[in-house]
C-alpha positions, 0 to 999 in steps of 0.5 A: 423493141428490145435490144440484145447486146453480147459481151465477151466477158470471161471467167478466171480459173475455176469460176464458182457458180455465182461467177459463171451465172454472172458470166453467163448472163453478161455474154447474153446481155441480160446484166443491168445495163446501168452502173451499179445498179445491181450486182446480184441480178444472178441471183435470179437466174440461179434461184429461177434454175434452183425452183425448176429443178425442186419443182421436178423433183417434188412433180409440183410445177407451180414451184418453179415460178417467181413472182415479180416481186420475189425476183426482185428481192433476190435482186436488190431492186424494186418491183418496178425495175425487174420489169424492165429486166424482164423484158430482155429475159423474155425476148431471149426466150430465157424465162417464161411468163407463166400463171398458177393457181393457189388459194383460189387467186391466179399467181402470175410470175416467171419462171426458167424456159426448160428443165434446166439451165442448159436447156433454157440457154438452147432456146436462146441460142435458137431464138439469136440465131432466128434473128441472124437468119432474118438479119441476113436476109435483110443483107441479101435483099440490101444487096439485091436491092442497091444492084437494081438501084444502080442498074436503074440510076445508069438507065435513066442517065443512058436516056438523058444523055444517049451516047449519039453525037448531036450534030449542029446545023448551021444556017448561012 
């Protein structure tokens, strides 16, 4: 189960574009959660984004990939610690796991989920706002369901005790 968590980071007057894909990427809640694990982690982002547009331009779709290994240098991170960074990455639709061929071996890497980076930030919104439309059909049937709970904890206290008053009989 990933979680996704959205700050209300803010940028200063005229962000230069390191600032804003920080930004960006804190307000999606794609920013390493640990402090000071890595501050660069936009720098994936934007190279994901730099790959795309090169590889449109030059009609050579394996050049928008990156391996794992490759985002992590740009990261300052091992291997290993880009995966879990992944994870959420994938889960917002941001990027996509994608695989190509080159020198006869398979490439398995990841690379930017649209044309641009507008374009893969629309496939997120989408895929947080499915996730409200599921969430507030979860409210709706918590409503309906504590109403029916209640509804039925009143009944059966009505049959235990009917509202009828019990006489006493009293034998002389």
């Amino acid at each position: 189960m990933s979680k996704i968590i959205l700050n209300n980071k803010e940028t200063g007057l005229n962000p230069t574009g390191d600032e804003l894909a920080k930004v960006i990427l804190a307000r999606m809640g794609l920013e390493p959660r640990k402090t000071g694990s890595t501050e660069n982690m936009h720098k994936v982002f934007l190279e994901l984004y730099e790959r795309m547009k090169m590889a449109n331009r030059e009609k050579k779709p394996e050049s928008s990939v990156m391996t794992v290994e490759e985002m992590g240098v740009f990261a300052g991170i091992t291997r290993q610690t880009m995966y879990d960074y992944l994870k959420r990455w994938l889960t917002l639709n941001i990027i996509l796991k994608t695989s190509y061929i080159k020198d006869s071996k398979v490439i398995i890497g990841y690379k930017l989920n649209g044309a641009t980076v507008e374009s893969a930030f629309e496939k997120a919104v989408l895929n947080i706002q499915n996730n409200l439309e599921i969430t507030k059909k979860y409210v709706q049937e918590l409503q309906r369901v504590l109403k029916n709970e209640k509804i039925s904890q009143k009944q059966k206290e009505n049959a235990i005790s009917p509202d009828f008053e019990q006489q006493t009989v009293i034998n002389d």
